[in-house]
C-alpha positions as CSV (number, residue, x, y, z in Angstrom):
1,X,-10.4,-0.8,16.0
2,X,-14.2,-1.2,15.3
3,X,-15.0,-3.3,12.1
4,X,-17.5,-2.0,10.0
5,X,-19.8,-3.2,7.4
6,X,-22.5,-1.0,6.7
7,X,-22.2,1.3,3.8
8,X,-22.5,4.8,3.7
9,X,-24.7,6.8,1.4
10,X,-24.3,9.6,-0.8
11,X,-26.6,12.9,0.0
12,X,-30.1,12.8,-1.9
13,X,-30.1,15.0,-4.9
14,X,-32.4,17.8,-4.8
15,X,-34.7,19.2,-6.9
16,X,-33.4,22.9,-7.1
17,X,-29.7,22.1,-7.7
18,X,-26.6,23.2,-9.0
19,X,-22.7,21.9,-10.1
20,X,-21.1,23.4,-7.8
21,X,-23.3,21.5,-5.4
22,X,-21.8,18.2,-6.1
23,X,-18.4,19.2,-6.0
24,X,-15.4,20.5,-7.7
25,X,-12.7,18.3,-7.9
26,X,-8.4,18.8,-9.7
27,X,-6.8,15.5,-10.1
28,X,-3.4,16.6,-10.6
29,X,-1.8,13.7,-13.2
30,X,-0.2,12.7,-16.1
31,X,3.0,12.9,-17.7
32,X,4.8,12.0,-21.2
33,X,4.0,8.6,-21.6
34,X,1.1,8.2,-19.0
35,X,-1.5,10.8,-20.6
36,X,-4.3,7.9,-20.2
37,X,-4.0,8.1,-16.3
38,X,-5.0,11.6,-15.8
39,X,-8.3,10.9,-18.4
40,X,-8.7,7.7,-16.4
41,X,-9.4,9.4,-12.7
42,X,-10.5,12.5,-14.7
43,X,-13.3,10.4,-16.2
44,X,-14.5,8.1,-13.4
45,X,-14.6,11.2,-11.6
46,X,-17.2,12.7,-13.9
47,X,-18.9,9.0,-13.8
48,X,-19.1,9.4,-9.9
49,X,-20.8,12.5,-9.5
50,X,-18.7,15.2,-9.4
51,X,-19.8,18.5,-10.4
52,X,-16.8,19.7,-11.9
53,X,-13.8,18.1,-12.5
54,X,-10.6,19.5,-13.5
55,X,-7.4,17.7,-15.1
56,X,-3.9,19.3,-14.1
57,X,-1.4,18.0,-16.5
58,X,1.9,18.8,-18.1
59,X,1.6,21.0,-21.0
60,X,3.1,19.1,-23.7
61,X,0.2,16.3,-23.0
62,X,-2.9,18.5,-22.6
63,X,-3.8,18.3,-26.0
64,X,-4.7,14.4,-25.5
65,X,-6.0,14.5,-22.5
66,X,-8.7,17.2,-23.4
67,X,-9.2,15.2,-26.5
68,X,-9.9,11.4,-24.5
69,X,-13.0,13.2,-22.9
70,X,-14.8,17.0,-23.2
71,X,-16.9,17.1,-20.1
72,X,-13.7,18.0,-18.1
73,X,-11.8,20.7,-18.1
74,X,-7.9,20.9,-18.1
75,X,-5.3,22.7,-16.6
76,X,-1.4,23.0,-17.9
77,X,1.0,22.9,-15.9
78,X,4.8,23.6,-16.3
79,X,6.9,20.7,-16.8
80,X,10.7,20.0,-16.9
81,X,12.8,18.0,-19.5
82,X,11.7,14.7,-18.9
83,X,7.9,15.6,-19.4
84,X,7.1,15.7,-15.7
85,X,5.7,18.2,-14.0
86,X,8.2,21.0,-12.8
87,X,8.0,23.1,-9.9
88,X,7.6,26.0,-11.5
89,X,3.9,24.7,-12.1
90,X,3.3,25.5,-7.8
91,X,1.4,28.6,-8.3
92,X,-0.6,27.3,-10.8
93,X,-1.3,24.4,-8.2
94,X,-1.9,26.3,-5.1
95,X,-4.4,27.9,-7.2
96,X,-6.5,24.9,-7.7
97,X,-6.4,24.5,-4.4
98,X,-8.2,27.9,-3.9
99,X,-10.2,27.4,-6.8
100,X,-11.3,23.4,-5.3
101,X,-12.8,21.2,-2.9
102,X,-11.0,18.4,-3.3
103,X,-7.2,17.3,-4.8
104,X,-6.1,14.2,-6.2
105,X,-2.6,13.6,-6.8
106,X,-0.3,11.4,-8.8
107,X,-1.7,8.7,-11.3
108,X,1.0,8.6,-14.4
109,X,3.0,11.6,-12.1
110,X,6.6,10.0,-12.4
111,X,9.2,10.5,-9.6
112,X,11.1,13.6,-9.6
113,X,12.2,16.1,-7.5
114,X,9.4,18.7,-8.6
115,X,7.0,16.7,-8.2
116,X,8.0,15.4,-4.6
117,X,8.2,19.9,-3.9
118,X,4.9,20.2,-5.4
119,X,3.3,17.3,-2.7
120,X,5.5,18.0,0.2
121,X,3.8,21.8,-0.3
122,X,0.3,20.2,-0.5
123,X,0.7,18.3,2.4
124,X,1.3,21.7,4.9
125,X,-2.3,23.1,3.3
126,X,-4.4,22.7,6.6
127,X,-7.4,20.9,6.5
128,X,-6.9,20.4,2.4
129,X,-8.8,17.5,1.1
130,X,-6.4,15.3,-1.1
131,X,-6.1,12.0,-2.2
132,X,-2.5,10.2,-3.3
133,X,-2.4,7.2,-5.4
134,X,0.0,6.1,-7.7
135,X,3.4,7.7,-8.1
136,X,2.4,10.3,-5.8
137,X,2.7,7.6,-3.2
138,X,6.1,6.8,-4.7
139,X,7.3,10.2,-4.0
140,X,5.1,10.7,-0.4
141,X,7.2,7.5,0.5
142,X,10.8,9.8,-0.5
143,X,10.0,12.6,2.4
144,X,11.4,12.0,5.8
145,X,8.9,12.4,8.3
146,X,5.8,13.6,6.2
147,X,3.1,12.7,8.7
148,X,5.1,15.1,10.7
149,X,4.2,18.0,8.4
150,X,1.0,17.2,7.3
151,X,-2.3,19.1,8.0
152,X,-3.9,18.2,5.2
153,X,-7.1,15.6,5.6
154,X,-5.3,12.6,3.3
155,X,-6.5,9.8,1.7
156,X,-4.0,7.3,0.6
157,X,-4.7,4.2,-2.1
158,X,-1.7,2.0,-2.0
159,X,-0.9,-1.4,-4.1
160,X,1.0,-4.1,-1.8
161,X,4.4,-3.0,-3.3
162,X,3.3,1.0,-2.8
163,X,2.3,-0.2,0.8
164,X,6.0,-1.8,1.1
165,X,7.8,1.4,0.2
166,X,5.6,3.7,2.4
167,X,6.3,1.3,5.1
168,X,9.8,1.3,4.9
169,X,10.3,4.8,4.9
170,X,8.0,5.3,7.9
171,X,8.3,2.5,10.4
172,X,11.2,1.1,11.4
173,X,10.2,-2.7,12.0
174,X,9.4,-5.5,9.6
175,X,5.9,-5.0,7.7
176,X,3.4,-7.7,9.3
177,X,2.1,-10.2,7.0
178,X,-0.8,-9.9,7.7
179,X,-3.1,-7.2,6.0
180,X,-5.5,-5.9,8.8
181,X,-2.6,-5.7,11.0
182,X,-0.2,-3.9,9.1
183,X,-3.2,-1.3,7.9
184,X,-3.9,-0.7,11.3
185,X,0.0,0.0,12.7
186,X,0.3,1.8,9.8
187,X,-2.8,4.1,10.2
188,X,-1.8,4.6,14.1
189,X,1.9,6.3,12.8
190,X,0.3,8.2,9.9
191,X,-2.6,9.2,10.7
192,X,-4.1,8.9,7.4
193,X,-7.0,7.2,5.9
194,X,-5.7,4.1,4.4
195,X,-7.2,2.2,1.3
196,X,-4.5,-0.8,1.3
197,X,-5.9,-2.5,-2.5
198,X,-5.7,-6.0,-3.4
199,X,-8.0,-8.9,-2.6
200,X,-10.5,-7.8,-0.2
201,X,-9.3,-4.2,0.2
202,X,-8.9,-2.7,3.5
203,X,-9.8,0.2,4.3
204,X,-8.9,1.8,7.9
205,X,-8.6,5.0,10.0
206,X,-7.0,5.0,13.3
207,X,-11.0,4.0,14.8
208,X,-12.3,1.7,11.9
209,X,-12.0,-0.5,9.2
210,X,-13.7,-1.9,6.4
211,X,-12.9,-5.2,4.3
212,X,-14.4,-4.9,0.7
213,X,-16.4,-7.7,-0.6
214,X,-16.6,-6.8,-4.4
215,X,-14.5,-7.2,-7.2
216,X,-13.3,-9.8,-9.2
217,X,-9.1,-11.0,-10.7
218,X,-10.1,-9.7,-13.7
219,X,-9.3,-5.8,-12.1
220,X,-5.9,-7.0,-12.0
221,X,-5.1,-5.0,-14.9
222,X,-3.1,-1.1,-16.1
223,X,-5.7,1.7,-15.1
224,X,-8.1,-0.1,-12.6
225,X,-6.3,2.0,-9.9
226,X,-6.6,5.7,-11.4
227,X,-10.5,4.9,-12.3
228,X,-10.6,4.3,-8.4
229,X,-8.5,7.9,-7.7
230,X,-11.2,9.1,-9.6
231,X,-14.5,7.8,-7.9
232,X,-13.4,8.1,-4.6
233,X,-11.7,11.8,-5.0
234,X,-15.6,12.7,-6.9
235,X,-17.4,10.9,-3.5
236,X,-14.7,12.9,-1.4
237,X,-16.2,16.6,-2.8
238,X,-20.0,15.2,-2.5
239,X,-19.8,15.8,1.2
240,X,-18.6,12.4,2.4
241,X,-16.2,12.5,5.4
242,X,-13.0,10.6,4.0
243,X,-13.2,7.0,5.4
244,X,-17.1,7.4,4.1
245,X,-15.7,8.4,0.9
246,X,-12.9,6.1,0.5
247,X,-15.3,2.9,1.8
248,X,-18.2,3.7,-0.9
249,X,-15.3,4.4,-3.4
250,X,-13.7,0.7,-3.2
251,X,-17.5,-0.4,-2.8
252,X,-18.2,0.7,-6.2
253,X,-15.1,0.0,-7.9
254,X,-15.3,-3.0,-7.5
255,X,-19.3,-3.5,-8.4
256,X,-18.5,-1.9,-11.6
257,X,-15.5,-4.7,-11.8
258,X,-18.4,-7.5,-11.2
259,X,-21.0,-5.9,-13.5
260,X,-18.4,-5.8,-16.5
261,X,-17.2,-9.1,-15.7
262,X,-20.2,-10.4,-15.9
263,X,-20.7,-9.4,-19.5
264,X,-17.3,-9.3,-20.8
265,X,-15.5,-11.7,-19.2
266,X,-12.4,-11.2,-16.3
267,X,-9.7,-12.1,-19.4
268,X,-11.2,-8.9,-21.6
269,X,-12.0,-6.8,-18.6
270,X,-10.1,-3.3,-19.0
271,X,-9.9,-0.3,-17.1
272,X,-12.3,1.8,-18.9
273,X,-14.9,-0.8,-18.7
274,X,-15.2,0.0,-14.9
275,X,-15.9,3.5,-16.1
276,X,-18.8,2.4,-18.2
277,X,-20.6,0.0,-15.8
278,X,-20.3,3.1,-12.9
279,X,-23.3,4.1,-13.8
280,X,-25.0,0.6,-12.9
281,X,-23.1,0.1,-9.9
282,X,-24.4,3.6,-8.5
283,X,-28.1,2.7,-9.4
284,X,-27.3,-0.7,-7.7
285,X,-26.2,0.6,-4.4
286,X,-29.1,3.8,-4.4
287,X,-32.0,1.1,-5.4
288,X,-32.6,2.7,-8.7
């Protein structure tokens, strides 16, 4: 596998310009309890770049997400009992599909058996652009065989103990210790792009990888990962092929970490402060 250290750039902007030409984007989140992740990723997303950005969440929790910020837009979605999304919400989803150019799926999600429907179904949509993160790993790592039946182009963001459970469920031998090597056996059997978070992210395809150089402990805190759903699902739909789009994404995140930390402190650092330094992070890596 080829290391590599340069980082891509996002398209120029120009002049005569519309929305749609920076991409629309569905994070597909939430459930009772975890309203703040899908405003989190739904947010950064916005922060990023993203044309349009769209917020799929149960119906009992729409209300607060819509209220937490107005420039998205929000979808309900049928949900079960429990407050998780139900399967009966797949039409409504294979409509975003149609209707988008990128998915994300699974900050605040919960485990259920809906849900794992809803992403097993995803995961057949050829040549789909979706990124899992979260609980949607949770439930990816609960289907036998998945890389088997994906044609989607995935992109999948997990913690060290997300990374465990996928691991076990897809390779039968003993997860190396070591980081590089178990993101690279693991992209070889998946065929996925991998971001594999934690210090000094990895990201890797079955050619390259990338080790990330920013960020800072104080990221080591509830929401950090659904702010980084959002940015790189937003750099995703703004023409970046995905190991582009995923390298950037971790890139950023964690420059936003460092330029908060900086003026807050890492013990105060919180997740929406990354959201609020994105803007200097993105001037910082365009020059600006």
């Amino acid at each position: 596998m080829q290391k590599i250290t340069k980082l891509p750039k996002l398209p120029v902007r120009k002049e005569y310009c519309h929305k749609g030409d920076f991409g629309k984007v569905c994070i597909i989140a939430g459930s009772a309890g975890f309203s703040g992740a899908a405003a989190l990723a739904g947010k950064s997303a916005l922060r990023s770049g993203s044309g349009l950005v769209r917020v799929a969440v149960p119906k009992s929790i729409l209300p607060i997400v819509a209220s937490i910020e107005p420039c998205y837009t929000t979808i309900p979605l049928a949900e079960d009992s429990t407050g998780k999304i139900s399967v009966k919400a797949i039409d409504t989803v294979l409509k975003a599909i149609a209707d988008n150019d990128v998915i994300a799926f699974g900050p605040g999600i919960g485990i259920c058996a809906g849900v794992k429907i809803i992403l097993e179904n995803l995961l057949k949509v050829k040549n789909l652009k979706l990124v899992i993160d979260a609980d949607g790993l949770n439930n990816l790592a609960n289907i036998k065989n998945w890389p088997k039946i994906t044609k989607a182009n995935v992109i999948i963001t997990p913690h060290p103990g997300e990374m465990k459970r996928l691991w076990s469920g897809l390779l039968r031998k003993l997860m190396p210790q070591e980081r590089e090597t178990a993101a690279s056996d693991f992209v070889k059997e998946s065929g996925v792009v991998l971001v594999l978070k934690g210090y000094q992210t990895i990201v890797a395809d079955r050619e390259k990888f990338y080790i990330n150089t920013t960020g800072n402990p104080g990221m080591a805190t509830a929401g950090t990962g659904d702010v980084l759903t959002g940015i790189i699902t937003s750099l995703y739909g703004q023409k970046l092929e995905n190991f582009a789009a995923a390298q950037l994404g971790v890139y950023v995140h964690g420059l936003a970490g460092d330029f908060a930390a900086k003026d807050k402190g890492q013990v105060s650092l919180i997740a929406t402060d990354l959201i609020d330094y994105l803007p200097q992070a993105f001037k910082a890596i365009s020059g600006d």
